[in-house]
TIBA-399649 format. One line per 10 residues: number of its first residue (from 0); their letters; for each residue x, y, z of C-alpha. Coordinates in steps of 0.1 Angstrom, whole numbers, plus 5000, padded with zeros to 4 digits. Each point is the difference from the previous one (the first is absolute). Layout:
BEGIN
NUM	A	X/Y/Z; ...
// end
This chain:
BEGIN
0	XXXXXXXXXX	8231/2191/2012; 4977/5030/5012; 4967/5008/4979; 4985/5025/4988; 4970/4996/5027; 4999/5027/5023; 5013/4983/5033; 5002/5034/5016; 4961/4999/5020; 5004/5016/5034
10	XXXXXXXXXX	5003/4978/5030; 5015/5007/5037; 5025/4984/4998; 5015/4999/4963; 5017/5035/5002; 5017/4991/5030; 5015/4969/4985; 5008/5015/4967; 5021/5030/5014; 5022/4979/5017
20	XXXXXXXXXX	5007/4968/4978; 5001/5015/4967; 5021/5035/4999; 5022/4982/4974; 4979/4995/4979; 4993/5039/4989; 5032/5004/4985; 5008/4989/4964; 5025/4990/4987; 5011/5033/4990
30	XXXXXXXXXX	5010/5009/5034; 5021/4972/4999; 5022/5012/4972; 4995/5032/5011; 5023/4990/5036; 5024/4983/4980; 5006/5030/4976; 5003/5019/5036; 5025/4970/5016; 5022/5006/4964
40	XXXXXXXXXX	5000/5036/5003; 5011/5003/5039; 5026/4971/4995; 5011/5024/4969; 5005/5028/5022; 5018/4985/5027; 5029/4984/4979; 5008/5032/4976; 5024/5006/5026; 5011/4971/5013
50	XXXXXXXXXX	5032/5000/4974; 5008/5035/5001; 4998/5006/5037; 5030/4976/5002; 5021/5022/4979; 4987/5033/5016; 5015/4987/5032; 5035/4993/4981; 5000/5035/4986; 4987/5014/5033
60	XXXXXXXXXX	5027/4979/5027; 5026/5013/4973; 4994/5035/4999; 4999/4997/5043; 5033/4980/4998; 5015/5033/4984; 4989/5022/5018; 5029/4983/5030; 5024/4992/4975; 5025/5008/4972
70	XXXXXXXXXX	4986/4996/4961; 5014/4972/4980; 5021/5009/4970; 4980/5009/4971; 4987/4971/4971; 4989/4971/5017; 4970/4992/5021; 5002/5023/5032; 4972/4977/5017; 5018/4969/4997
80	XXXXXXXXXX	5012/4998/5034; 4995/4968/5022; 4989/5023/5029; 4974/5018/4981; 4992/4965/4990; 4998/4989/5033; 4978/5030/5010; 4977/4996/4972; 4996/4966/5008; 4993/5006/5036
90	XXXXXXXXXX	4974/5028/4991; 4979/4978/4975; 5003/4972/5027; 4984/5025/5028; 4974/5013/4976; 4991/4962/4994; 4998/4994/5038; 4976/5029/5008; 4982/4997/4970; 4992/4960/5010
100	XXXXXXXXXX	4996/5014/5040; 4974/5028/4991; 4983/4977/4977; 4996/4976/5029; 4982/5026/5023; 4979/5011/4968; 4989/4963/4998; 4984/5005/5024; 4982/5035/5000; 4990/4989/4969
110	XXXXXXXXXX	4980/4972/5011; 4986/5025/5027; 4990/5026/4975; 4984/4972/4977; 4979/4991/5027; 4986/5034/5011; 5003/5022/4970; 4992/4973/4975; 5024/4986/4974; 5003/5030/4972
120	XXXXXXXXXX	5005/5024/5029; 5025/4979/5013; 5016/4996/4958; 5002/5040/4994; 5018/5002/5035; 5024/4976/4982; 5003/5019/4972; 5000/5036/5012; 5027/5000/5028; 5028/4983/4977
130	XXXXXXXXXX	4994/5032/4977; 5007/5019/5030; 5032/4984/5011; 5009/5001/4954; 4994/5036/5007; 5030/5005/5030; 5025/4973/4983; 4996/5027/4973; 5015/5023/5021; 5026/4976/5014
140	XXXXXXXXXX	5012/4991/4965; 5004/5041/4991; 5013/5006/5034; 5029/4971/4991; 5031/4993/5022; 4990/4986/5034; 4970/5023/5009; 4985/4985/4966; 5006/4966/5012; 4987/5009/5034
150	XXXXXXXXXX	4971/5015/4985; 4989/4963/4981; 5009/4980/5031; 4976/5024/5020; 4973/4999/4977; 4994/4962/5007; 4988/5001/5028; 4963/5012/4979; 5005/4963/4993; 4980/4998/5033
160	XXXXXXXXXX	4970/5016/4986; 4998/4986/4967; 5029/4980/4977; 5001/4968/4979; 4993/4976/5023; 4970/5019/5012; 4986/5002/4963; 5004/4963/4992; 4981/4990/5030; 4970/5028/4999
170	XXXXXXXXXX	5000/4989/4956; 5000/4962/5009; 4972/5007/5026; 4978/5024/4969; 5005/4964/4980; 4982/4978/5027; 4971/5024/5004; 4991/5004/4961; 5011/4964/4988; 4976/4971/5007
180	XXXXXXXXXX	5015/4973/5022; 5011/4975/4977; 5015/5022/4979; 5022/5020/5025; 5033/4978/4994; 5001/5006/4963; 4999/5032/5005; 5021/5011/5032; 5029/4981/4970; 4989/5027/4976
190	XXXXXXXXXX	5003/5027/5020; 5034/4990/5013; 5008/4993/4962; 4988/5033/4993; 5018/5018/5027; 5032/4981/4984; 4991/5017/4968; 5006/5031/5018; 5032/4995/5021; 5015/4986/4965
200	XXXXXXXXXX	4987/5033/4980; 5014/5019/5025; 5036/4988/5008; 4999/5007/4958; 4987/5036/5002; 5016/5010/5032; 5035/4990/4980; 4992/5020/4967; 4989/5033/5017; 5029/5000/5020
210	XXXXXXXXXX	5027/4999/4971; 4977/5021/4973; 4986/5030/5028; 5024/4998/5032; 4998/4983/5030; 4970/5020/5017; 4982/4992/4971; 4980/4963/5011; 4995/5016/5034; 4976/5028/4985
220	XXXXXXXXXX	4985/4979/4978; 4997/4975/5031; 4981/5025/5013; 4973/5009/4979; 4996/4966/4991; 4988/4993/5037; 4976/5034/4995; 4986/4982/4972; 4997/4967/5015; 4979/5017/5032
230	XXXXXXXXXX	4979/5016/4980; 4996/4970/4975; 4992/4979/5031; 4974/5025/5014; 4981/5009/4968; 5000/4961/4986; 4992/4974/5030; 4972/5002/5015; 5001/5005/5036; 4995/4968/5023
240	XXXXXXXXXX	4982/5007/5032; 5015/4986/5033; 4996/4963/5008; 4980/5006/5035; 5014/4971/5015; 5034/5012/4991; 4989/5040/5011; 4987/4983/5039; 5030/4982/5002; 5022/5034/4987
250	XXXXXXXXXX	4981/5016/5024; 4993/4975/5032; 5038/5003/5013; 5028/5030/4992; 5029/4982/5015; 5033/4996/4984; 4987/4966/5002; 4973/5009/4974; 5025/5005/4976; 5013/4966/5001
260	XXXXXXXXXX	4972/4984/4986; 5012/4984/4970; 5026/4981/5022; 4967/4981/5016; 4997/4984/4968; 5027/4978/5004; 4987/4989/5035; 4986/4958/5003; 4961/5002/4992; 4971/4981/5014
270	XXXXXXXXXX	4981/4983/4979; 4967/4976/5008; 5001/4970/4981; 4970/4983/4985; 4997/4974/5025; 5002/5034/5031; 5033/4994/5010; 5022/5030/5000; 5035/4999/4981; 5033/5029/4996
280	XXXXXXXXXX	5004/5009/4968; 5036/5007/4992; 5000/5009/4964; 5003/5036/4997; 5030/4999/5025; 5016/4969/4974; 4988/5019/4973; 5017/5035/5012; 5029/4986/5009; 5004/4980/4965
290	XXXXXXXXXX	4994/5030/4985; 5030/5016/5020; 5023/4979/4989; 4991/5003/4967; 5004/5034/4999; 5029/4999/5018; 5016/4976/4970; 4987/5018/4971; 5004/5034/5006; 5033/5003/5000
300	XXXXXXXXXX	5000/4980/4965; 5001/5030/4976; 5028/5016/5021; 5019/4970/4999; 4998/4993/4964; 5015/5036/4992; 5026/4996/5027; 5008/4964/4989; 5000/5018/4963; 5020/5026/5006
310	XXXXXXXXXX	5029/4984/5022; 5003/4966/4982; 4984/5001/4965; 5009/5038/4993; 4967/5011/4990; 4997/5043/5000; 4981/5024/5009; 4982/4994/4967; 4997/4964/5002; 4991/4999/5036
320	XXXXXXXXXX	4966/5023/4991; 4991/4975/4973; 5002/4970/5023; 4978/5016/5027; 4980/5016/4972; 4991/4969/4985; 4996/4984/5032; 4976/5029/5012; 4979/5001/4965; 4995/4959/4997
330	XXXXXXXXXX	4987/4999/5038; 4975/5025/4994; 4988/4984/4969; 4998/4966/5021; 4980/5020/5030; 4978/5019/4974; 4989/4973/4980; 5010/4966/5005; 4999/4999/5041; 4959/5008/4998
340	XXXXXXXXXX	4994/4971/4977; 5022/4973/5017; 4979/5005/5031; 4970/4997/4983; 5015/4966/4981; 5012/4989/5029; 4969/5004/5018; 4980/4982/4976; 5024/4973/4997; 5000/4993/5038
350	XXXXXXXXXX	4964/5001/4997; 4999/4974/4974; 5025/4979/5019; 4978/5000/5033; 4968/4995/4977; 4984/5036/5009; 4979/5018/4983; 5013/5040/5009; 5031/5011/5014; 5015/4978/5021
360	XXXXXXXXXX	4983/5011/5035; 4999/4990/5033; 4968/5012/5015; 5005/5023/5028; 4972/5020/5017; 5007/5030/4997; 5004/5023/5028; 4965/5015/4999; 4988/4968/5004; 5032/4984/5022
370	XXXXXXXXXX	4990/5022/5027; 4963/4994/5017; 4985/5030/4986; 4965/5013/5016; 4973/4983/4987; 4989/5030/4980; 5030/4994/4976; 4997/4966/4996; 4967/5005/4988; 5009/5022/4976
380	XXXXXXXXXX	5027/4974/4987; 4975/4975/4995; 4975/5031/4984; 5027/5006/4976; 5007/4961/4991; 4961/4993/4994; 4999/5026/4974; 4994/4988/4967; 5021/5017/4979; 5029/5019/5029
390	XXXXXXXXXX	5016/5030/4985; 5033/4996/5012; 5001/4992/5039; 5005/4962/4990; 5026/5002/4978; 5023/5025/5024; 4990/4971/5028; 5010/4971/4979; 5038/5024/4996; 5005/5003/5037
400	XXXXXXXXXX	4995/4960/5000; 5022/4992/4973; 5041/4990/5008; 5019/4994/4970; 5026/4977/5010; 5022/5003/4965; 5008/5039/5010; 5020/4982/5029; 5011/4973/4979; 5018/5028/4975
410	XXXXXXXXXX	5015/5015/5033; 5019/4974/5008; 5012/4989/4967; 5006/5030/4985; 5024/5008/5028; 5021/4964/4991; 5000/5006/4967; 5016/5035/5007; 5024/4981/5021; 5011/4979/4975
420	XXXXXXXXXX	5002/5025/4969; 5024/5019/5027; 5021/4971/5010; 5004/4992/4960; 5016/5032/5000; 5029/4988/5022; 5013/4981/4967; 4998/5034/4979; 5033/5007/4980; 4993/5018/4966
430	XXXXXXXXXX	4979/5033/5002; 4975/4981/4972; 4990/4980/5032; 4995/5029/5023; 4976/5013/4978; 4982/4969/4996; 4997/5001/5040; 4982/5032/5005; 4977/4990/4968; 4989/4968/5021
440	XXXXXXXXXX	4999/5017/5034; 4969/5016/4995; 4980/4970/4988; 5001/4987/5039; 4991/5034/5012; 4966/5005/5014; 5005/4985/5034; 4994/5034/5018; 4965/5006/4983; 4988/4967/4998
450	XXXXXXXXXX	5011/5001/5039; 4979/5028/5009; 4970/4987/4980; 5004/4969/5024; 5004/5018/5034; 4967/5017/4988; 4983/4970/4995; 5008/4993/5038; 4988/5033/5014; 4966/5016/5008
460	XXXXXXXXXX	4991/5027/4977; 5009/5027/5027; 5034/4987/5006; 5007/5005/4962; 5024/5033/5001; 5017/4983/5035; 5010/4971/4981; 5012/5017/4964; 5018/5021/5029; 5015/4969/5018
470	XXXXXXXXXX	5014/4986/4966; 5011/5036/4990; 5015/5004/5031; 5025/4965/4995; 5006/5005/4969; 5020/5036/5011; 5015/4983/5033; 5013/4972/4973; 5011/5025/4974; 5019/5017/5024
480	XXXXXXXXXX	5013/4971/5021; 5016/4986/4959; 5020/5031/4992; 5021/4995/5032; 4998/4963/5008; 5009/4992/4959; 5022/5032/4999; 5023/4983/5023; 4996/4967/4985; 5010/5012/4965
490	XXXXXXXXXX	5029/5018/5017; 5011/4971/5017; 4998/4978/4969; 5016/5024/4978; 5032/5002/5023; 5006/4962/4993; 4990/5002/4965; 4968/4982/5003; 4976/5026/4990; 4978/4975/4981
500	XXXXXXXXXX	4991/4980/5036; 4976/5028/5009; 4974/4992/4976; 4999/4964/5017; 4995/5017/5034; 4971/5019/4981; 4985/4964/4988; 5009/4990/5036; 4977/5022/5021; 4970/5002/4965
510	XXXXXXXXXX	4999/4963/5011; 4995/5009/5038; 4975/5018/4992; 4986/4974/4979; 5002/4970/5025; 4979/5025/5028; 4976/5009/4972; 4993/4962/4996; 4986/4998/5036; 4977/5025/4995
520	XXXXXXXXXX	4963/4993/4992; 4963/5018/5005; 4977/4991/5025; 4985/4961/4996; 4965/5000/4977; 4969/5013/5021; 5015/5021/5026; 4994/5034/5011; 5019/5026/5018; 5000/5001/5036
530	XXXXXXXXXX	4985/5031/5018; 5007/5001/5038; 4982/5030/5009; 4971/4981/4989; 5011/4966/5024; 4977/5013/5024; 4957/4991/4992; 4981/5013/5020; 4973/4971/5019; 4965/4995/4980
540	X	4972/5019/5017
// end
């Protein structure tokens, strides 16, 4: 614990140290909340119209469909026509596919404006250019008929500049730079749980504006709730200044190939082992890939439960929105409260297992020390470790060192136990038992944030936003990769009346994931990262 004894006397070296270990440290733990509140309100805004946009493109392919052909007698439902089905279908499906291709590029850009304009530059981009692209669906949706609908599928492409995917990675990256090390698992779960919150409020609130005002309704209120946010985000967190390692290396080469950064993650490492020899590390490429096809099963999950609802169990359009409801509320209830407090439990009780004192580690040196430094730094290390009483250098030293092997351990089973909650749903007859399924589901959830804790832990500090980007980046390619690849499989299921087998292939590929997740490890105890630009030493005088 720190003292009261002023540890703050002037020395050469101290300030240099201090600047560079310890930025976390400024920030309490009312910025914390403070992002979360900002990850709940952004999520917020982004679902309002998820639900309605779905019927704006019905009522919009309709009124274009009759515009070419004759009315339908009067009394029934003029819209309920298996071609404007078909194109309504087809027009959601392409405004999925753009929105998940734009997002891609805008990984990307992202993780190039994090680096040179600093993270809550990067976070109001996010948030600003989506009110911008609310502003012209606006249009699109009082336009109607098939200008409206070309009008929405135009106005993704600002996708590019700043959308969902781009916010969740530039949010996740605000977390690791105000959040102490050990602590950054816990809550990269409650800001997903929190962001959960917000998609749930949302599909709710999106729904009741749109049956008590009109359909245009949740799109203006869509947009000054992304006003709000903006401003909320740029009068509440405090500005983080550029990590300079990240601006030179933002800055050192503007190739396309720059851009591609976070895919280098994934790439074998080289690590010096205690005794000098050098090993490949292969765990964030086993960890990335168990990640994919984690994603890849689970995704598709609360689709498929209100598809398998609807077509074998009869659930409605009412029944349906409890299910996912439920599903939605109890998984960010587990994220928010309970996921932070099993990896603390878990840590201590893998401590208390391997008879350690604190958290678990494996002692790495970290990369200011990894890399032969000039000798003027490494006397101010030992400057800094010979002080009596250390303000806070030591303590952000001992984090970069410390590996907690549980947040790993949770990856893996979590993912199995996902696995097998889904296969158990195979055997689901009664709708009792559906419900009981996606009230289960969401206590194996977790596997994404307790992932990107781990991947983290095997990075260097600058590397932070390339690897949230890198798992950010799978977890779209797998989300978009599950709604055709278990699209098809449902399909062909269905046509021989044996809908229930695709929640085994779900369990099937959860447990792929799970057997590739059990290879991977960190780096052995008392190795450091290897540095080839720093192979060659020059000859002794």
């Amino acid at each position: 614990m720190t003292s009261n004894k002023d540890t703050t006397q002037p020395s050469e070296t101290t300030p240099l140290i201090s600047s560079s270990t310890s930025k976390p440290k400024k920030y309490g733990t009312s910025i914390v909340y403070r992002a979360l509140v900002a990850g709940f309100m952004i999520s917020l805004s982004f679902s309002i119209t998820q639900v309605p946009i779905i019927y704006v493109f019905r009522l919009m392919t309709c009124e274009a469909y009759y515009t070419n052909h004759p009315l339908p007698p009067p009394g029934g439902d003029r819209c309920n026509n298996h071609q404007i089905e078909a194109s309504t279908a087809t027009a959601v499906s392409l405004l999925g596919v753009s929105t998940t291709f734009f997002g891609v590029i805008n990984l990307f850009i992202t993780g190039w404006t994090i680096k040179k304009l600093g993270i809550k530059s990067s976070l109001i981009i996010q948030v600003f250019w989506p009110a911008v692209r609310l502003a012209i669906q606006n249009v699109g949706v009082q336009t109607g008929g098939g200008m409206g609908i070309l009008i929405i599928q135009c106005s993704q492409i600002i996708n590019i500049i700043g959308g969902p995917a781009g916010y969740l990675l530039t949010l996740n990256s605000y977390i690791t730079e105000v959040v102490e090390h050990e602590a950054r698992t816990g809550v990269l779960g409650q800001l997903t749980g929190c962001t959960m919150f917000g998609t749930s409020l949302g599909y709710l609130i999106g729904g009741l504006l749109s049956d008590i005002f009109g359909i245009i309704a949740p799109f203006r209120v869509t947009l000054v709730l992304f006003l709000i946010s903006c401003c909320y985000v740029f009068f509440f967190l405090p500005w983080i200044p550029p990590n300079e390692d990240m601006e030179k290396k933002a800055s050192k080469k503007r190739t396309v190939l720059n851009f591609l950064g976070p895919l280098k993650m994934f790439a074998p490492q080289r690590w010096v082992l205690g005794d000098g020899r050098i090993q490949k590390e292969w765990g964030t490429l086993l960890l990335g890939s168990g990640v994919f096809f984690g994603v890849l099963a689970t995704s598709y999950v609360p689709v498929l439960l209100q598809m398998y609802s609807t077509d074998v169990l009869g659930f409605g359009t009412t029944e349906n929105g409890y299910l996912i409801s439920l599903n939605s509320l109890i998984r960010g209830i587990f994220l928010t409260l309970a996921f932070p407090r099993i990896i603390k439990a878990g840590r201590t009780w893998l401590d208390r297992r391997n008879g350690k004192k604190s958290g678990t580690n494996t002692p790495r040196t970290p990369d200011s020390e990894a890399t032969l430094t000039e000798p003027n730094q490494e006397i101010a290390v030992e400057a800094m470790e010979s002080e009596e009483e250390p303000r806070e250098t030591p303590k952000s030293a001992d984090d970069d060192r410390e590996t907690f092997h549980f947040d790993l351990m949770f990856t893996k089973y979590s993912l199995i136990a996902d696995g097998l909650i889904t296969g158990i749903a195979t055997f689901v007859t009664e709708g009792w038992q559906m419900y009981a399924v996606a009230m289960l589901l969401p206590f194996a959830s977790g596997t994404g944030s307790a992932a990107k804790g781990t991947i983290l832990q095997m990075c260097s500090a600058a590397e932070r936003s390339d690897a949230l980007g890198a798992i950010t980046l799978l977890e779209m390619i797998a989300r978009l990769l599950t709604t055709s690849v278990f699209g098809l499989i449902f399909a062909a299921f269905a046509n021989i009346g044996r809908t229930h087998f695709v929640f085994t292939c779900n369990a099937a590929v959860a447990t792929l994931g799970f057997i590739i997740l059990l290879f991977c490890k960190f780096p052995r105890e008392g190795s450091k990262r290897y540095v080839e630009e720093h192979d060659p030493e020059p000859a002794p005088a």
